[in-house]
SEFIZA-3560 file (N, C-alpha, C; in Angstrom, 3 decimals):
REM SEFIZA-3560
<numar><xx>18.188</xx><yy>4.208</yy><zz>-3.464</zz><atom>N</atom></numar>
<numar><xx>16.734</xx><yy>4.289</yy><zz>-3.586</zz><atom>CA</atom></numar>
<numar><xx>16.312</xx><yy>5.720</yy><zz>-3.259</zz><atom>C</atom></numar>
<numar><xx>15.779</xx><yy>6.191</yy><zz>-4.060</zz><atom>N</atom></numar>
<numar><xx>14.960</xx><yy>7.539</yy><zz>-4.566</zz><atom>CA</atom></numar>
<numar><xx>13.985</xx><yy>8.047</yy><zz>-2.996</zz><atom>C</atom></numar>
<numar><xx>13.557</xx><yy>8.708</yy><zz>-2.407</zz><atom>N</atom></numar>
<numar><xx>12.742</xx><yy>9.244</yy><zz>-0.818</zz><atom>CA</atom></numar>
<numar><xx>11.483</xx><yy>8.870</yy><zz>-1.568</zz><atom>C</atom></numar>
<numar><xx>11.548</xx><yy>8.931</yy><zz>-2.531</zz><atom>N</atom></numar>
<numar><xx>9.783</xx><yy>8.717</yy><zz>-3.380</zz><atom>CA</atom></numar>
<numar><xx>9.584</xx><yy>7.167</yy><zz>-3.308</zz><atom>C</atom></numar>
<numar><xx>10.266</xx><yy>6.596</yy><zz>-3.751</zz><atom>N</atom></numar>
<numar><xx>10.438</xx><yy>5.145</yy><zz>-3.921</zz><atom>CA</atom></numar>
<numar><xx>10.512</xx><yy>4.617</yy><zz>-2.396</zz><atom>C</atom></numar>
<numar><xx>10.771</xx><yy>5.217</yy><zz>-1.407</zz><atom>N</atom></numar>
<numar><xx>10.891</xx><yy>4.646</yy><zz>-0.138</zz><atom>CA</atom></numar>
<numar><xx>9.420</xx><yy>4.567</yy><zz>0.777</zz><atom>C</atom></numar>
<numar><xx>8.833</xx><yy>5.909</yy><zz>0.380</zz><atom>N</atom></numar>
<numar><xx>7.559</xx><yy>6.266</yy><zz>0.795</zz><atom>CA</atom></numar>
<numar><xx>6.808</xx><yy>5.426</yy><zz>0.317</zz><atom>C</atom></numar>
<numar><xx>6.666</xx><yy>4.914</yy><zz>-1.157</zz><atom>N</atom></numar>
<numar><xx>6.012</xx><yy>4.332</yy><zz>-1.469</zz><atom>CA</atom></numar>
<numar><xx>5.933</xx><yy>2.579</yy><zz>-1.332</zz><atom>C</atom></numar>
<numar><xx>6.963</xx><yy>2.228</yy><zz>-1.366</zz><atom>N</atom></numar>
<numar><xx>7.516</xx><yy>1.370</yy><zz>-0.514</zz><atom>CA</atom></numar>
<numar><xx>6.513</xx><yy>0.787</yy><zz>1.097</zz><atom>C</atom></numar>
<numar><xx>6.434</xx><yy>2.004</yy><zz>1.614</zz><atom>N</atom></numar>
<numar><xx>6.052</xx><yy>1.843</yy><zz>3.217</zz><atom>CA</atom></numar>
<numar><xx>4.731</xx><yy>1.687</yy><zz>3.153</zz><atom>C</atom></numar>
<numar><xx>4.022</xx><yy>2.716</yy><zz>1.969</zz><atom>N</atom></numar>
<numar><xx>2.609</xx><yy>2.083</yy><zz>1.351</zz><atom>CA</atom></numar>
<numar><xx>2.224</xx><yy>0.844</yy><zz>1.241</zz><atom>C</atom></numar>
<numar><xx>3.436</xx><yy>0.031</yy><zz>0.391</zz><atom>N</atom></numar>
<numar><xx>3.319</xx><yy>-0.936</yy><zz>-0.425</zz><atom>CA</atom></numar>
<numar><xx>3.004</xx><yy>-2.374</yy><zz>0.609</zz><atom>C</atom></numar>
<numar><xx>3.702</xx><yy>-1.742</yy><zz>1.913</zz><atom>N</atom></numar>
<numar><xx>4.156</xx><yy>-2.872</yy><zz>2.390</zz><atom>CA</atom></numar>
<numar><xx>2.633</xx><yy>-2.484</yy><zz>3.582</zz><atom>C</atom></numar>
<numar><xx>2.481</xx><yy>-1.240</yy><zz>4.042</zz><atom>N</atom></numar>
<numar><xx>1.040</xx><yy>-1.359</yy><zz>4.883</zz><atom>CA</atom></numar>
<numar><xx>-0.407</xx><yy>-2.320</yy><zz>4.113</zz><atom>C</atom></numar>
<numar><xx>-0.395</xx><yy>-1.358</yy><zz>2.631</zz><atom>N</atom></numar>
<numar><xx>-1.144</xx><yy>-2.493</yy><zz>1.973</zz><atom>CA</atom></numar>
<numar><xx>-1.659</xx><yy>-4.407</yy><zz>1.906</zz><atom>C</atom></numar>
<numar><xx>0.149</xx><yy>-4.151</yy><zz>1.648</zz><atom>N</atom></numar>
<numar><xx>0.411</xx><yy>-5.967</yy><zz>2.366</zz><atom>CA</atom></numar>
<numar><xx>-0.156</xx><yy>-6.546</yy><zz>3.399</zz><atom>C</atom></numar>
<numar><xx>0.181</xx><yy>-5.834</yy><zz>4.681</zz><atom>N</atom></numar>
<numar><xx>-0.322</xx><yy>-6.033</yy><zz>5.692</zz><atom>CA</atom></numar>
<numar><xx>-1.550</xx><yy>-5.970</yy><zz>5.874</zz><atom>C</atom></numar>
<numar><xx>-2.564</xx><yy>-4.873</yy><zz>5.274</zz><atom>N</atom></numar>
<numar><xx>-4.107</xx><yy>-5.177</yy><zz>5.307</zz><atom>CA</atom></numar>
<numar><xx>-4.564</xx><yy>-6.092</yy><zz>4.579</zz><atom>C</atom></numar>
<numar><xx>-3.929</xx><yy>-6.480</yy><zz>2.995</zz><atom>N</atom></numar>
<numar><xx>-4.302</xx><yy>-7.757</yy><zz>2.629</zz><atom>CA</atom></numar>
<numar><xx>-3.783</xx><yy>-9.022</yy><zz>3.513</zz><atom>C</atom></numar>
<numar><xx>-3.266</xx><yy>-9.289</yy><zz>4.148</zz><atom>N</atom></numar>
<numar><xx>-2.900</xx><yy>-10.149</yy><zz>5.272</zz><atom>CA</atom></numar>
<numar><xx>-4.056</xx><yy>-10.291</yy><zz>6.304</zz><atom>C</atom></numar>
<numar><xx>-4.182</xx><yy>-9.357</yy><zz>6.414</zz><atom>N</atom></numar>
<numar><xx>-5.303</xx><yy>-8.915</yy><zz>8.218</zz><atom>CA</atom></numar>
<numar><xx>-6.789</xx><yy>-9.725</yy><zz>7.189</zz><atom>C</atom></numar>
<numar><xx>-6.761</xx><yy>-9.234</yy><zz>6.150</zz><atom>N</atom></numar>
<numar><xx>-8.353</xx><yy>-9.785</yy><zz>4.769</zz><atom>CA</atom></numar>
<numar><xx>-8.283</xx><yy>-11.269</yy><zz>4.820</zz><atom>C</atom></numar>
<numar><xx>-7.202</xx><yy>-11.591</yy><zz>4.223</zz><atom>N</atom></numar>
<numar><xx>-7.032</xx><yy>-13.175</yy><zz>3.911</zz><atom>CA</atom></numar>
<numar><xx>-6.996</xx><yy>-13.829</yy><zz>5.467</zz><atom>C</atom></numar>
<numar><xx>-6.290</xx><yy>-13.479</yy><zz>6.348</zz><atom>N</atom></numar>
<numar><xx>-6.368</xx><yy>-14.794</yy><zz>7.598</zz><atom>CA</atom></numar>
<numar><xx>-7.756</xx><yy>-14.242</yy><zz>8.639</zz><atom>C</atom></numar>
<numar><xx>-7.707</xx><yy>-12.747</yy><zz>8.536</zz><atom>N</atom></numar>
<numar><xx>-9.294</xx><yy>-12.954</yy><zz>9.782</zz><atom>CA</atom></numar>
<numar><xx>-10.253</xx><yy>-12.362</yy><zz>9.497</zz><atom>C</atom></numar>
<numar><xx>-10.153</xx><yy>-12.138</yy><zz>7.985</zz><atom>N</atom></numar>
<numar><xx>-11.545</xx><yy>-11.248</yy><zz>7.147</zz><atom>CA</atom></numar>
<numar><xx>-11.541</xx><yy>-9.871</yy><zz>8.151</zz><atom>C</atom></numar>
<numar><xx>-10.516</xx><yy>-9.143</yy><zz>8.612</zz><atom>N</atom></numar>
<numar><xx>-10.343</xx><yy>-8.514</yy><zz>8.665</zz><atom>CA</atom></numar>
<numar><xx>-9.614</xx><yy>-6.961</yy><zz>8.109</zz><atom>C</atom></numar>
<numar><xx>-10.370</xx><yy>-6.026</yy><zz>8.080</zz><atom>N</atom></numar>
<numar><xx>-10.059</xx><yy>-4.582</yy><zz>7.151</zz><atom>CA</atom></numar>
<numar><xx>-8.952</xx><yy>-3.588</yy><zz>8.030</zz><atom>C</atom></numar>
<numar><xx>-7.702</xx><yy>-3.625</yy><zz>7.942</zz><atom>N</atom></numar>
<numar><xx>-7.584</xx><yy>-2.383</yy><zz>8.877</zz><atom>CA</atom></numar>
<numar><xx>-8.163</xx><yy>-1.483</yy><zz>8.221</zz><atom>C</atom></numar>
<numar><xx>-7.765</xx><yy>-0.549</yy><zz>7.136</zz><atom>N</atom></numar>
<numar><xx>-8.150</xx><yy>0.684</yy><zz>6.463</zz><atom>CA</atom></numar>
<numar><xx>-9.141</xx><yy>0.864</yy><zz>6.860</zz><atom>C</atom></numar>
<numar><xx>-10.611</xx><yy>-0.038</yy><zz>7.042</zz><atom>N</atom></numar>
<numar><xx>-11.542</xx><yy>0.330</yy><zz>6.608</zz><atom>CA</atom></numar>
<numar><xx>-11.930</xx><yy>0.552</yy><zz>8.584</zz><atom>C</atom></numar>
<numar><xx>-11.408</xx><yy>-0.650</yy><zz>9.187</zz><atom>N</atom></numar>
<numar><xx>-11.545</xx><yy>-0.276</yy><zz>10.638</zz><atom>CA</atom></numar>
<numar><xx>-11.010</xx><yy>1.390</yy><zz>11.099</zz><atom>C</atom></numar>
<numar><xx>-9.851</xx><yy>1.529</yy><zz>10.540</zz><atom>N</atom></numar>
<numar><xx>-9.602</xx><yy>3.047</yy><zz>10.880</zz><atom>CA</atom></numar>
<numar><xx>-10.457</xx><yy>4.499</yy><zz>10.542</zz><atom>C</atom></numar>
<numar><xx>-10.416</xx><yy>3.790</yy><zz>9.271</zz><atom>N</atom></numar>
<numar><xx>-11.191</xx><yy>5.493</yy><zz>8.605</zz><atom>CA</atom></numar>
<numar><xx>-12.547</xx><yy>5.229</yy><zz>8.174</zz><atom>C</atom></numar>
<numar><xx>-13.107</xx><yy>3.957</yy><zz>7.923</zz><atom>N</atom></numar>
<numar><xx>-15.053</xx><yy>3.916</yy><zz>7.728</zz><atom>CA</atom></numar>
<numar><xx>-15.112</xx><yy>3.250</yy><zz>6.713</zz><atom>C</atom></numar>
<numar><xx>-16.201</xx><yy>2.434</yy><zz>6.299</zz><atom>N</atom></numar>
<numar><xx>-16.470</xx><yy>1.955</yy><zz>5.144</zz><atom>CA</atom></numar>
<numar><xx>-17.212</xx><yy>3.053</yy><zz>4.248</zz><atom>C</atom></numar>
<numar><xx>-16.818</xx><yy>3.058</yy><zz>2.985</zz><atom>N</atom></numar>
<numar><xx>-17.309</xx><yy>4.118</yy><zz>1.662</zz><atom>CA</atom></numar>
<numar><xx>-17.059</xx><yy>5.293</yy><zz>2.160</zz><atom>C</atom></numar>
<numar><xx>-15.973</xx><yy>6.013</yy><zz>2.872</zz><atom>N</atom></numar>
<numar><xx>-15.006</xx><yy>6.639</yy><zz>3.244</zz><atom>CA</atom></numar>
<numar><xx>-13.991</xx><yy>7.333</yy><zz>2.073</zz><atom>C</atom></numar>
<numar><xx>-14.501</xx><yy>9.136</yy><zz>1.841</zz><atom>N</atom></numar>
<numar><xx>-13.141</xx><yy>9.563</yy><zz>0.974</zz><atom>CA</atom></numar>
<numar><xx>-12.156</xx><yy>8.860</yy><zz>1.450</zz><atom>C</atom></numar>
<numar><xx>-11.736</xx><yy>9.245</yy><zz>2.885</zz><atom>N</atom></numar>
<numar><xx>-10.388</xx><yy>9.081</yy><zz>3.207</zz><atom>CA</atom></numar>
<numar><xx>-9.437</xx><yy>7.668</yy><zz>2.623</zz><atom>C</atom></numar>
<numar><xx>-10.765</xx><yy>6.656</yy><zz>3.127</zz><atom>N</atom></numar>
<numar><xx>-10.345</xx><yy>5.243</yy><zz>3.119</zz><atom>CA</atom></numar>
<numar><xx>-10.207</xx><yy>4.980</yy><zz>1.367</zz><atom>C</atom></numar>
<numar><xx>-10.974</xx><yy>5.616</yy><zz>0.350</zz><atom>N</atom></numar>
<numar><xx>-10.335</xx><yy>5.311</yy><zz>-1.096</zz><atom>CA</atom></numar>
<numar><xx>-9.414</xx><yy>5.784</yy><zz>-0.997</zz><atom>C</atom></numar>
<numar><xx>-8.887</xx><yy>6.842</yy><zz>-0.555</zz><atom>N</atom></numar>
<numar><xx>-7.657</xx><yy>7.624</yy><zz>-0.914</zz><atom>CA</atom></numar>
<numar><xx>-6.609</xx><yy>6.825</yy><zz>-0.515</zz><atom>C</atom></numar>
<numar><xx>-6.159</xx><yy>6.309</yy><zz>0.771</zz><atom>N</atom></numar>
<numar><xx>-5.331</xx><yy>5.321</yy><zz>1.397</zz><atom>CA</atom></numar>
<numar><xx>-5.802</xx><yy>4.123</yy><zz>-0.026</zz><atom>C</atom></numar>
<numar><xx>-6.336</xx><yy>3.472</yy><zz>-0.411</zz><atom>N</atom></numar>
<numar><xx>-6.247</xx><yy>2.914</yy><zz>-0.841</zz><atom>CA</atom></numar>
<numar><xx>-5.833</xx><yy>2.725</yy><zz>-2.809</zz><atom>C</atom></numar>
<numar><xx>-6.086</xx><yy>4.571</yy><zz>-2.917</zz><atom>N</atom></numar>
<numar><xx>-5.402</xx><yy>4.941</yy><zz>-4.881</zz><atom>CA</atom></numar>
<numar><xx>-4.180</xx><yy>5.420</yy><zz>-4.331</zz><atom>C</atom></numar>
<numar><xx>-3.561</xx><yy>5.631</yy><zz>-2.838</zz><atom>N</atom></numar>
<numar><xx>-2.072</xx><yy>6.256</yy><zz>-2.804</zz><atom>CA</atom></numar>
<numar><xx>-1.385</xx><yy>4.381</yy><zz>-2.796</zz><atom>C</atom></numar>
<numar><xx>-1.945</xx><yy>3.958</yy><zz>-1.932</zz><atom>N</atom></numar>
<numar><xx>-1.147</xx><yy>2.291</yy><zz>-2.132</zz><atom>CA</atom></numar>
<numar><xx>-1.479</xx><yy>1.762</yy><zz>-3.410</zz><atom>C</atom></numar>
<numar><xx>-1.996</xx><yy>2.298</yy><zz>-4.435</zz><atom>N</atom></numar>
<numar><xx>-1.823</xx><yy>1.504</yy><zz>-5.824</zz><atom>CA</atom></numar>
<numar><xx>-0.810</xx><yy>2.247</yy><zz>-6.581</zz><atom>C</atom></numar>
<numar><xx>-1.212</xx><yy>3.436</yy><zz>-6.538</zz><atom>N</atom></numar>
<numar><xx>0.131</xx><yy>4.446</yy><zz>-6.910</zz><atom>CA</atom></numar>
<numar><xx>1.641</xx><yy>4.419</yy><zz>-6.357</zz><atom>C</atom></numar>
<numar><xx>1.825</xx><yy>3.856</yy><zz>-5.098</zz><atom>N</atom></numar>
<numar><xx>2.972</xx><yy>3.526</yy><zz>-4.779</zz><atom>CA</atom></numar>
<numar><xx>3.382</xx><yy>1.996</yy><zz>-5.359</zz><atom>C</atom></numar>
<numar><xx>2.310</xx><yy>1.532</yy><zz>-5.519</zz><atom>N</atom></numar>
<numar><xx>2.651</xx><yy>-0.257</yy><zz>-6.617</zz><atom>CA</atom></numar>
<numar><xx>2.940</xx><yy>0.163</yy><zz>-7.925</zz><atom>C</atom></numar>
<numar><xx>2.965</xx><yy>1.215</yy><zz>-8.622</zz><atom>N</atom></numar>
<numar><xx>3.019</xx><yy>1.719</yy><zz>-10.400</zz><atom>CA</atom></numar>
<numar><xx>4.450</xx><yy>2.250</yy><zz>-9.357</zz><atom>C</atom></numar>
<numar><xx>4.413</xx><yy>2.944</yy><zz>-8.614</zz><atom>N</atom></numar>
<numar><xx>6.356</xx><yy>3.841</yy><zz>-8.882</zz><atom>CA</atom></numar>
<numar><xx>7.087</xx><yy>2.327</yy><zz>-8.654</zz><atom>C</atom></numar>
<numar><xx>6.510</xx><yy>1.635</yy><zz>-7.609</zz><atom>N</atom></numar>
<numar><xx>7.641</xx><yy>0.983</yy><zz>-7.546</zz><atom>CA</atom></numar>
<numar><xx>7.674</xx><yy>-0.209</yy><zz>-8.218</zz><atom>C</atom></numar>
<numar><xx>7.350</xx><yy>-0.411</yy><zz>-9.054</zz><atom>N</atom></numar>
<numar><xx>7.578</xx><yy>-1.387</yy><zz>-10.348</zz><atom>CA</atom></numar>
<numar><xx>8.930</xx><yy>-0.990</yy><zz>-10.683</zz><atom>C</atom></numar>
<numar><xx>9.434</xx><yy>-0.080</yy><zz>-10.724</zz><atom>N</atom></numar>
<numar><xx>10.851</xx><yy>0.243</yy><zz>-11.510</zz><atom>CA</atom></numar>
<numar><xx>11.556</xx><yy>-0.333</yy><zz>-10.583</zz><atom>C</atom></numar>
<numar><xx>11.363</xx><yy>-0.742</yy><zz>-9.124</zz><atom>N</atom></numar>
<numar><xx>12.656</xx><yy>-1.692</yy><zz>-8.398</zz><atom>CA</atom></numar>
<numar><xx>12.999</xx><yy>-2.947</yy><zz>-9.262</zz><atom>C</atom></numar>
<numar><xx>11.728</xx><yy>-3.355</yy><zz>-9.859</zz><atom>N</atom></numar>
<numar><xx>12.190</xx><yy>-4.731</yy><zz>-10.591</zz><atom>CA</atom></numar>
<numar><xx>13.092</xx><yy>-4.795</yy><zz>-11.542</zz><atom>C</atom></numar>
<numar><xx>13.594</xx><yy>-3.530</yy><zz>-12.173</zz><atom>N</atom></numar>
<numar><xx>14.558</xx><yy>-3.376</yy><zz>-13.113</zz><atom>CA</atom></numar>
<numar><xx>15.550</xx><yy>-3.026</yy><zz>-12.296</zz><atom>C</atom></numar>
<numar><xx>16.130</xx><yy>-2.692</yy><zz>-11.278</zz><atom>N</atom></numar>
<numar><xx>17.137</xx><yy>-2.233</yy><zz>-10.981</zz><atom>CA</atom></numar>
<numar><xx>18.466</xx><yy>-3.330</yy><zz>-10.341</zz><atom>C</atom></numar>
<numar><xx>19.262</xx><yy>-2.905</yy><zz>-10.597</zz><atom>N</atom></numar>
<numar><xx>20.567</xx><yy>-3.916</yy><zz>-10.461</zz><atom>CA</atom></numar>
<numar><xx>21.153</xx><yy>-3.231</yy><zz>-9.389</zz><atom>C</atom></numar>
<numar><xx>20.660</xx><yy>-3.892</yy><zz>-8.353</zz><atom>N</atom></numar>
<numar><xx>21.414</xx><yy>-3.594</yy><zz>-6.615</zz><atom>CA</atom></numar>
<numar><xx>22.763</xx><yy>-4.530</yy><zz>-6.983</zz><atom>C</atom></numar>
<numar><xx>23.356</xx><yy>-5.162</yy><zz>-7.963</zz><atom>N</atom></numar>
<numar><xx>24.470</xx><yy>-5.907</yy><zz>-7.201</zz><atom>CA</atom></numar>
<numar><xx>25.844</xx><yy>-5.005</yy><zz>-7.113</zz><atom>C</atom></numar>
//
């Protein structure tokens, strides 16, 4: 696995975790950290979609 693909990865999976924190306690981290209607907080949130487009190519890959 590619350092790009790993990074994005760690995105992929913080993401997860704030949709987690949304669905069980209607809770935001992102938005608790950096503000609501927040550059920062879109940005955290077009780098975790951009790390979901690189890592689409894991689904093709043959780890066996």
């Amino acid at each position: 696995m590619q350092t790009i693909q790993k990074v994005a990865l760690v995105l992929i999976i913080i993401g997860a975790i704030n949709w987690g924190l949304i669905g069980l306690f209607d809770f935001n981290l992102v938005e608790t950290l950096f503000g609501t209607d927040n550059v920062i907080t879109k940005i955290v949130y077009v780098l975790v979609g951009i790390a979901g487009i690189i890592d689409v190519s894991l689904l093709f890959n043959d780890y066996e």
